[in-house]
VOBA-1610 file (N, C-alpha, C; in pm, whole numbers, padded with zeros to 5 digits, always signed):
BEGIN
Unk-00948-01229+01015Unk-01023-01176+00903Unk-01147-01261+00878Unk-01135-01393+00862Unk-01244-01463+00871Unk-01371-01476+00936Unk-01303-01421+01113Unk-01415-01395+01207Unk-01458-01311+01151Unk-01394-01182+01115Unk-01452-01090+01097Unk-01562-01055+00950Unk-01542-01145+00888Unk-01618-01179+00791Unk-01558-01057+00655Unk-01407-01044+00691Unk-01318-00990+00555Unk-01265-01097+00477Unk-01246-01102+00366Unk-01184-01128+00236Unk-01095-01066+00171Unk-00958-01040+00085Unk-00903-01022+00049Unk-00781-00972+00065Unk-00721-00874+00123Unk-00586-00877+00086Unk-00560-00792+00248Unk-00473-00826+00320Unk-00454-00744+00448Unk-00261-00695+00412Unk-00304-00532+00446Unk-00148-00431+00403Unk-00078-00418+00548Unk+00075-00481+00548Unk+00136-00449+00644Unk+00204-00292+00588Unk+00202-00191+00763Unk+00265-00090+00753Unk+00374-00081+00868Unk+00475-00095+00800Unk+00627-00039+00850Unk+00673+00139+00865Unk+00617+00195+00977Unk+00669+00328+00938Unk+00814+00288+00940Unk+00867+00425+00955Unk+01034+00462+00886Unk+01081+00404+00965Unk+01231+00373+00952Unk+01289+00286+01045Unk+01465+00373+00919Unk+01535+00339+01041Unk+01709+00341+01006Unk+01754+00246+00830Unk+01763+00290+00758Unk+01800+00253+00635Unk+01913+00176+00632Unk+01921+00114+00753Unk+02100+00038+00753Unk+02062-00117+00693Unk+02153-00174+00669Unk+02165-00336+00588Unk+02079-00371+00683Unk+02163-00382+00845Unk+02082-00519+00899Unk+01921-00454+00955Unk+01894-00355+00911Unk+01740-00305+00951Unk+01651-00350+00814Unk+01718-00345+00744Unk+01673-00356+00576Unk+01631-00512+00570Unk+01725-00548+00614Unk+01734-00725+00635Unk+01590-00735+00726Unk+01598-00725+00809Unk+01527-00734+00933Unk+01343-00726+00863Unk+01352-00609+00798Unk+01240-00574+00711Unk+01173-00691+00609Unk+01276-00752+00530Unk+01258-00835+00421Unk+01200-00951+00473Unk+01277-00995+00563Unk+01256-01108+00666Unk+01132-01083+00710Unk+01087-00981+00768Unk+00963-01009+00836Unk+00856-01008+00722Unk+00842-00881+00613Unk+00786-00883+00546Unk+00767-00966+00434Unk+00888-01059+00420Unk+00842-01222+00358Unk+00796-01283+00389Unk+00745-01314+00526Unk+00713-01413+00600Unk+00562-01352+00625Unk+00517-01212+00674Unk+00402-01150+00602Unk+00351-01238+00511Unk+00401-01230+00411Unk+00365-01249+00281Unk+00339-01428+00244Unk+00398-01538+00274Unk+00414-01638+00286Unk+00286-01675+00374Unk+00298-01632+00491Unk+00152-01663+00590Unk+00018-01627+00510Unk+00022-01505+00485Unk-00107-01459+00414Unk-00149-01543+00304Unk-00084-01564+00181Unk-00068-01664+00136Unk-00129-01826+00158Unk+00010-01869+00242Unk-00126-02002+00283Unk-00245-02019+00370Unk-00267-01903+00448Unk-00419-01900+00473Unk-00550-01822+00336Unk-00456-01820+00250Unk-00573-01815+00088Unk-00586-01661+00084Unk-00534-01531+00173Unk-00545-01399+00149Unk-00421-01360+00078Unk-00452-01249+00091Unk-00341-01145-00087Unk-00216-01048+00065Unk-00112-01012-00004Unk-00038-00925+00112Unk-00057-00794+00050Unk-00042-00689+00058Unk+00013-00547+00077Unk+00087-00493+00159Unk+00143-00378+00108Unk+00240-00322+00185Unk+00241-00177+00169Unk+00226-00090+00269Unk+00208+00044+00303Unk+00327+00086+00325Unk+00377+00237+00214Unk+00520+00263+00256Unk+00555+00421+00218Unk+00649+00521+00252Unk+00668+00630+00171Unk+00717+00583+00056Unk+00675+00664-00072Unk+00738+00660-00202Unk+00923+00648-00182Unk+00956+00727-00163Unk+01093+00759-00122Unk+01189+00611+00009Unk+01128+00587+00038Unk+01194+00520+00176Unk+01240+00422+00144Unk+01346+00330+00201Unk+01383+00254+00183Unk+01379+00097+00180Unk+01195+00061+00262Unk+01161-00007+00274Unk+01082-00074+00122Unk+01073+00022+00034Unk+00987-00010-00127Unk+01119-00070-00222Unk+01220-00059-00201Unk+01322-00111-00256Unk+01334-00270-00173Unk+01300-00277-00066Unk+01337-00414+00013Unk+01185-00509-00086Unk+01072-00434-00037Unk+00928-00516-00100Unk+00967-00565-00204Unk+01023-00443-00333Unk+01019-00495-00443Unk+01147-00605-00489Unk+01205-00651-00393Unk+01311-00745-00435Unk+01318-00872-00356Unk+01229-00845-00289Unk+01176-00991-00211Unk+01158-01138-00281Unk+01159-01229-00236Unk+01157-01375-00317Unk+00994-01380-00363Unk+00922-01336-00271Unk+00785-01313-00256Unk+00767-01187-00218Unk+00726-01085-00353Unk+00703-00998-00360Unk+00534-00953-00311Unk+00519-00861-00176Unk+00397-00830-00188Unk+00305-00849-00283Unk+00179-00894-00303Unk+00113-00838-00400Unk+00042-00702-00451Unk+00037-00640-00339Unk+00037-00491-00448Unk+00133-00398-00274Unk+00075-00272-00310Unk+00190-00155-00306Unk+00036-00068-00261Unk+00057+00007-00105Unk-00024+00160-00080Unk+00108+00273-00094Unk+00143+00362-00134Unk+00276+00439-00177Unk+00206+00582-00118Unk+00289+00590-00007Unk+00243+00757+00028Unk+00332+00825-00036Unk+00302+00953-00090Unk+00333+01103-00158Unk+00293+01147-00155Unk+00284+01277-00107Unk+00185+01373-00051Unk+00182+01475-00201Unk+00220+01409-00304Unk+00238+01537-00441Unk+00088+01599-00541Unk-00013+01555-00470Unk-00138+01616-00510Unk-00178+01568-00676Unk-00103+01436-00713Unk-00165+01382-00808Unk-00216+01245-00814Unk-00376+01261-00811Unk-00482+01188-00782Unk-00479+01075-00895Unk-00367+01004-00898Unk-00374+00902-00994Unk-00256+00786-00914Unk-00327+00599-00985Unk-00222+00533-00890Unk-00168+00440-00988Unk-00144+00484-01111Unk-00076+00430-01237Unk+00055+00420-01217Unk+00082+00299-01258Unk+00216+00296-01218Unk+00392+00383-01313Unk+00285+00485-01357Unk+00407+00571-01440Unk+00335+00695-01443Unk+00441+00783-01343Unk+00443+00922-01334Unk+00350+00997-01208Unk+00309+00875-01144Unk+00193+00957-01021Unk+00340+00944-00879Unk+00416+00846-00888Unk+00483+00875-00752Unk+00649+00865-00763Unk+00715+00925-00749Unk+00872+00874-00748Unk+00915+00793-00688Unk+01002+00749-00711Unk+01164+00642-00620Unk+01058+00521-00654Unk+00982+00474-00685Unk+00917+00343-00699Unk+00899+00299-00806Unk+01000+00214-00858Unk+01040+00155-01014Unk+00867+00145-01056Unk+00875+00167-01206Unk+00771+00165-01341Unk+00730+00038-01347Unk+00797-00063-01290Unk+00827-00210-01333Unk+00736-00285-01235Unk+00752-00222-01080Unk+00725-00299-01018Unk+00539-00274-00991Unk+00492-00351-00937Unk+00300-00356-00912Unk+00294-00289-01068Unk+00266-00335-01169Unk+00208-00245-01257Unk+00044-00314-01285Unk+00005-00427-01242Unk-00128-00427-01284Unk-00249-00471-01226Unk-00282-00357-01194Unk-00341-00311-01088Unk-00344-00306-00949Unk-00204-00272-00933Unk-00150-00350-00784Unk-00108-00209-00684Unk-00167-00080-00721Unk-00145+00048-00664Unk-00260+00127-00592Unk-00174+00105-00480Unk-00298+00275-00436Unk-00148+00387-00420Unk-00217+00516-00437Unk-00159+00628-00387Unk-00213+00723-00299Unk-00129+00732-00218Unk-00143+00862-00113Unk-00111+00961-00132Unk-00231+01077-00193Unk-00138+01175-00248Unk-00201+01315-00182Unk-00214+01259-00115Unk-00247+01422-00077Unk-00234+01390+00125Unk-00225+01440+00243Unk-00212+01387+00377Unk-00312+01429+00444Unk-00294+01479+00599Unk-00427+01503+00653Unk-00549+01601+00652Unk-00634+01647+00621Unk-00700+01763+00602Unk-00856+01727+00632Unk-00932+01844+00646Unk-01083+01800+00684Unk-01182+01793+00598Unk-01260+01730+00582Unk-01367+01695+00475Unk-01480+01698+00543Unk-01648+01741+00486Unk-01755+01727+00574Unk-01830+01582+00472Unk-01881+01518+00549Unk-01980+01420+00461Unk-02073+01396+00595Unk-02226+01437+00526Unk-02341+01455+00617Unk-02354+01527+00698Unk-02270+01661+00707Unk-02262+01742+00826Unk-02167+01693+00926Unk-02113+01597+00895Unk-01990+01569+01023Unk-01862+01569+00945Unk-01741+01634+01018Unk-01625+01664+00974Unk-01534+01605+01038Unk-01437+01542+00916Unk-01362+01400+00985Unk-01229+01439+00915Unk-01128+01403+01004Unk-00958+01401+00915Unk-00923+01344+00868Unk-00922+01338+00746Unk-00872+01220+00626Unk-00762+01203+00572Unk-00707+01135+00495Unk-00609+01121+00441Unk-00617+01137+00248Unk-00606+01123+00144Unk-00673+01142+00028Unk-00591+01048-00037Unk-00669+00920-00098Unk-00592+00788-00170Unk-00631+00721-00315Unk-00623+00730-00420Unk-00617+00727-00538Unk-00605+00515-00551Unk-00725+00402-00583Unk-00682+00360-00573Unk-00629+00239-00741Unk-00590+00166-00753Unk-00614+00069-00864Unk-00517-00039-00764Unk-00626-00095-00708Unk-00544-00228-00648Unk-00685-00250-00566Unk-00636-00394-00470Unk-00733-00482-00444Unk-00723-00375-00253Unk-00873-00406-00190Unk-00929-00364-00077Unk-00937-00496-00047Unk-00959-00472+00102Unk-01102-00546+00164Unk-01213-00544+00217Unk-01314-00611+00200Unk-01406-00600+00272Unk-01509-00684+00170Unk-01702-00630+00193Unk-01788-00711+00157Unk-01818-00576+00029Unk-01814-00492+00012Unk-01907-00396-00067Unk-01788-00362-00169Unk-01826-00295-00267Unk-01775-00289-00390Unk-01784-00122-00367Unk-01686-00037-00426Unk-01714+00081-00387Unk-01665+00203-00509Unk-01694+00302-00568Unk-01668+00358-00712Unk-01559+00440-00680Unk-01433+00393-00665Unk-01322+00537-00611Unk-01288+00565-00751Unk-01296+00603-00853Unk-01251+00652-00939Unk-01176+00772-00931Unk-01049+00784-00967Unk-00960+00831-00998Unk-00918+00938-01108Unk-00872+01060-01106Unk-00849+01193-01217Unk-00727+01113-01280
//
């Protein structure tokens, strides 16, 4: 990140995996240690996950809890408050300002005449990079 001349917070993504103990385990473990590294080199962690899955229950009970939360739900509400925009992901946990949401999945958008497949993400939590950018949120 440094070479690359980023700052702030880099999101590990775990797609789905078997919901069993020792996979769950396996998860925590790595994704603590995520989190611990990032950490003492002076960056922030995140963690990319379905609302529903079983890996947002492991984040949020970690010794070292991510610092924030990307939460896919594809439920078409463009908000990343932490009460009432996504299910299965406790009220309690990231509440300030520690959310993005994924709420809407792939579809096409034009910007400048070129048409690209996007994803649609709602955010109130930390990015990275150099520029400051207005995503405001419904």
């Amino acid at each position: 990140m440094r070479r690359l001349g980023l700052s702030g917070i880099v999101y590990l993504d775990l797609e789905t995996y078997s919901g069993t103990s020792a996979c769950e385990a396996a998860v925590g473990h790595y994704a603590g240690g995520f989190t611990n590294r990032l950490h003492a080199l002076g960056y922030r962690s995140g963690v990319y996950g379905s609302a529903c899955s079983p890996d947002m229950d492991v984040y949020a009970t970690l010794n070292n809890v991510p610092d924030d939360v990307w939460i896919a739900q594809y439920n078409g509400i463009d908000s990343a408050a932490s009460s009432g925009s996504v299910d299965c992901v406790a009220t309690t946990h990231w509440t300030h300002h520690q959310r993005i949401h994924q709420y809407r999945g792939t579809h096409d958008v034009t910007y400048g005449g070129v048409t690209v497949s996007v994803d649609s993400d709602c955010f109130d939590a930390d990015t990275t990079g150099a520029a400051a950018l207005d995503l405001t949120c419904g």
